[in-house]
C-alpha positions as CSV (number, residue, x, y, z in Angstrom):
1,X,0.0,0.0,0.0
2,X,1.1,3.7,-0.6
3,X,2.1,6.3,2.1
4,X,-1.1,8.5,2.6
5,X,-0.7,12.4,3.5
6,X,-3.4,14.2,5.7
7,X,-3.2,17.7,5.2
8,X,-5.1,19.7,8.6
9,X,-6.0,23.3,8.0
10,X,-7.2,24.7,11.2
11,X,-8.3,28.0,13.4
12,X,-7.7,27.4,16.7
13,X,-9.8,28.8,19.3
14,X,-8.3,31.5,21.5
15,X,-10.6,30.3,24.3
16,X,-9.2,26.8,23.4
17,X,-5.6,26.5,24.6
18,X,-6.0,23.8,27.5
19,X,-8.5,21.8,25.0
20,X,-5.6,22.4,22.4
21,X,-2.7,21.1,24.2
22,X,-4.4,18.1,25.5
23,X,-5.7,17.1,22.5
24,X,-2.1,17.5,20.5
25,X,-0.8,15.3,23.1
26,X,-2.9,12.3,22.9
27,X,-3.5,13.1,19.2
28,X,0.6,12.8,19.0
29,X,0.6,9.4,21.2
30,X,-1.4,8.1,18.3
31,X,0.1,9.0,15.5
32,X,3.3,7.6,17.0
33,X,1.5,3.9,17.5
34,X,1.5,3.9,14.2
35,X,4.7,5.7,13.3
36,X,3.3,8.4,11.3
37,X,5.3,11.3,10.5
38,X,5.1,15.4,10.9
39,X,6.1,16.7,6.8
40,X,5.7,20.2,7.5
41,X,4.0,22.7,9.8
42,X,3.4,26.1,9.1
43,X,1.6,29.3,10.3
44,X,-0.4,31.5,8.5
45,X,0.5,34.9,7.7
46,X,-2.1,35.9,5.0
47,X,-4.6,34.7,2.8
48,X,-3.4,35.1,-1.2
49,X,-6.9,33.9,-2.1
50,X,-9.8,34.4,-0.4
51,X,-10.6,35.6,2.8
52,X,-10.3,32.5,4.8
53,X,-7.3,32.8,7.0
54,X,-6.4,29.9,9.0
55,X,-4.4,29.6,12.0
56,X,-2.0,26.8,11.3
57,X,-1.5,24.2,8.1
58,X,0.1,20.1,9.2
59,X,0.7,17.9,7.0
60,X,1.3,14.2,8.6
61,X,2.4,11.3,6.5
62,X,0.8,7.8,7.2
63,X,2.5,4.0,6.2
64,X,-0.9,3.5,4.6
65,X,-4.9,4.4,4.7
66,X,-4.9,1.7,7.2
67,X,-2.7,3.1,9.5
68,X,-4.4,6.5,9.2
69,X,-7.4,4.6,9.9
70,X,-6.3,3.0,12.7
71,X,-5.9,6.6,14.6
72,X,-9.3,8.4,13.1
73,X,-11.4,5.6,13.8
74,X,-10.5,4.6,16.9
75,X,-11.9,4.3,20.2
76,X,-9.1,6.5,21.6
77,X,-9.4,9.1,19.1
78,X,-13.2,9.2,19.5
79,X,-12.6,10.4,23.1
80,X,-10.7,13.3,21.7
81,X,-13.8,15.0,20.1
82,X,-14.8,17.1,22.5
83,X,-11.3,18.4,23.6
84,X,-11.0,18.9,19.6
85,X,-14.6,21.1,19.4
86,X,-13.1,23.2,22.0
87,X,-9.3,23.5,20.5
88,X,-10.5,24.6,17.0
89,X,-12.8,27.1,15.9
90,X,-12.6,25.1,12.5
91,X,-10.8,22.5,11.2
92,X,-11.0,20.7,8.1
93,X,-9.0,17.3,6.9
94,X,-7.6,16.3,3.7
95,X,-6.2,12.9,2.3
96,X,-3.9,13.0,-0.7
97,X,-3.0,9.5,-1.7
């Protein structure tokens, strides 16, 4: 199987930040049971189009869709929603294959 890359645009919530640091820590203790890796992470200075001006682009790299699976669909992960609601004003995924 081919290496998968999620790609997480985000706005955190400045009301967020205890919700935010939990969640990246247990969201990190996943990733690493499945060894998937941090690419690139960058801030967001300014929109070129649009008006939509995120905080923060990640882009992780998976082994496979299973492995990125394994994280998003598990029991652990599912525990992380409401820390994640509270973190993030919005957030929105993206698979590249």
């Amino acid at each position: 199987m081919a290496k998968v890359n999620l790609t997480i645009v985000a706005t955190l919530n400045p009301n967020g930040k205890e919700e935010l640091s939990y969640y990246l820590e247990k969201v990190g203790t996943l990733y690493k049971k499945v060894n998937a890796k941090s690419v690139n992470k960058f801030k967001i200075t300014k929109p070129l189009i649009g008006d939509y001006k995120p905080s923060l682009v990640s882009i992780m790299e998976f082994e496979n869709m299973d492995s990125l699976n394994e994280v998003f669909e598990s029991n652990d992960y599912k525990k992380l929603l409401p820390y994640r609601e509270k973190a993030f004003s919005k957030l929105e995924g993206y698979i590249s294959e």
